[in-house]
C-alpha positions in Angstrom: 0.0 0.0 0.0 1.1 3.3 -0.7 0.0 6.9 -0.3 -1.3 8.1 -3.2 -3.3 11.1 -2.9 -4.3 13.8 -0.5 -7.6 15.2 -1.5 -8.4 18.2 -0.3 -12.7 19.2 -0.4 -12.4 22.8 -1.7 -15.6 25.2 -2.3 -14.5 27.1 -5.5 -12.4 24.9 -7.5 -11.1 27.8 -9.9 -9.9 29.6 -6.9 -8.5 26.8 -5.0 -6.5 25.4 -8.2 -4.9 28.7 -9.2 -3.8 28.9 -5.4 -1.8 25.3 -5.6 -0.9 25.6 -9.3 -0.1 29.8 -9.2 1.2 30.5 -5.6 2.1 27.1 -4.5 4.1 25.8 -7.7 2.5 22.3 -8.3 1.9 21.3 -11.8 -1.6 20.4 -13.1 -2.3 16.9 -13.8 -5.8 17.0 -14.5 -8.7 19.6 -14.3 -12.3 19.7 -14.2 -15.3 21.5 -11.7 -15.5 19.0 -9.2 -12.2 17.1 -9.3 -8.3 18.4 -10.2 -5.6 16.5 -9.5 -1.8 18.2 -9.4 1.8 16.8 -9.2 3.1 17.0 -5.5 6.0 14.4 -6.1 5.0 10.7 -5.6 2.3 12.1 -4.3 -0.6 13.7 -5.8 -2.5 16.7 -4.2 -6.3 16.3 -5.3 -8.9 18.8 -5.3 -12.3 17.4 -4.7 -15.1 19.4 -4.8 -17.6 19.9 -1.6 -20.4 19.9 -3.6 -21.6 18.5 -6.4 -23.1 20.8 -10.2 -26.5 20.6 -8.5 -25.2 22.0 -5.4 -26.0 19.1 -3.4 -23.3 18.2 -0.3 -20.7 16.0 -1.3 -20.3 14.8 2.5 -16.8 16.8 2.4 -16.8 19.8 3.6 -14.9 22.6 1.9 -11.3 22.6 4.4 -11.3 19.3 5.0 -9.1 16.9 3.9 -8.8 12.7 3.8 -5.9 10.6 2.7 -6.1 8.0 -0.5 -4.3 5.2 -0.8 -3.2 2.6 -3.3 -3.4 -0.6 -3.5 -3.0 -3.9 -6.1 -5.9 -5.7 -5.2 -8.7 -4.1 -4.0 -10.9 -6.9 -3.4 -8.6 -8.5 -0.6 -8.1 -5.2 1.0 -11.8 -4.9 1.2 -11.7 -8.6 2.8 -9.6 -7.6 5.1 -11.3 -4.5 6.2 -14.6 -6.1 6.5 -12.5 -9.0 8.5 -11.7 -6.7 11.1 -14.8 -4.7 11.2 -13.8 -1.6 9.3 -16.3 0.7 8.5 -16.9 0.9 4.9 -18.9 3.9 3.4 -18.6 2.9 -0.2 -18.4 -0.6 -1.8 -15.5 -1.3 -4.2 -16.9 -0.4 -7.4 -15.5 1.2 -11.0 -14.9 4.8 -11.3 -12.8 6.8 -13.8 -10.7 4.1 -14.8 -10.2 2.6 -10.9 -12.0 0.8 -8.8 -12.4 2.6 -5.5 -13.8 2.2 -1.9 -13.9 4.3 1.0 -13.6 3.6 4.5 -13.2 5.3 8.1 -10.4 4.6 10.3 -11.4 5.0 14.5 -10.9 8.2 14.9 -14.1 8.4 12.3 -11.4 10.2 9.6 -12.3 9.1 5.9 -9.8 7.7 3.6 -10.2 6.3 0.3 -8.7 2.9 -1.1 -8.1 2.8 -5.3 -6.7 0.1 -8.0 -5.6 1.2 -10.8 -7.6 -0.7 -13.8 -5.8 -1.8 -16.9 
């Protein structure tokens, strides 16, 4: 397992990406409204939207922020978690080209869990 993202739930996504990209220095990855991704080293910084086009909460509020890590098989991570009773919000599913779940550790902090999808 690895780190590989630190997304970050941002309210204005033009405003927060010209703040890492412009003041900060990290390259741009990838850009949209609700998700941007830029180049922090072997680790990418990840803007997330907090809410989504209809204005509807995404469950993030802007400010906050949640780790997401890597995996190979995503399938026997999610065995394990449910093993050990680790709360699962989301169910492994497709998304984007990875399959993703998300999970809280004990101190109720989200973090999401990804495989990259050939």
């Amino acid at each position: 397992m690895r780190l590989g993202y630190a997304i970050v739930a941002v309210s204005d996504m033009d405003r927060s990406t010209a703040f890492y990209r412009d003041l900060l220095g990290l390259p741009v990855r990838f850009q949209s409204s609700h998700w941007t991704e830029l180049d922090a080293g072997a680790t990418t910084l990840a803007l997330h939207a907090a809410s989504s086009p209809d204005g509807a909460p995404t469950g993030h509020p802007a400010g906050t922020c949640w780790p997401g890590f890597s995996v190979e098989d995503l399938d026997a991570f999610h065995a394990r978690m449910v093993k050990h009773g680790v709360v699962c919000t989301q169910e492994p599913k497709p998304l984007h080209g990875t399959k993703l779940a998300n999970y809280v550790d004990p101190d109720g902090l989200p973090f999401s869990v990804g495989e990259h999808c050939a």
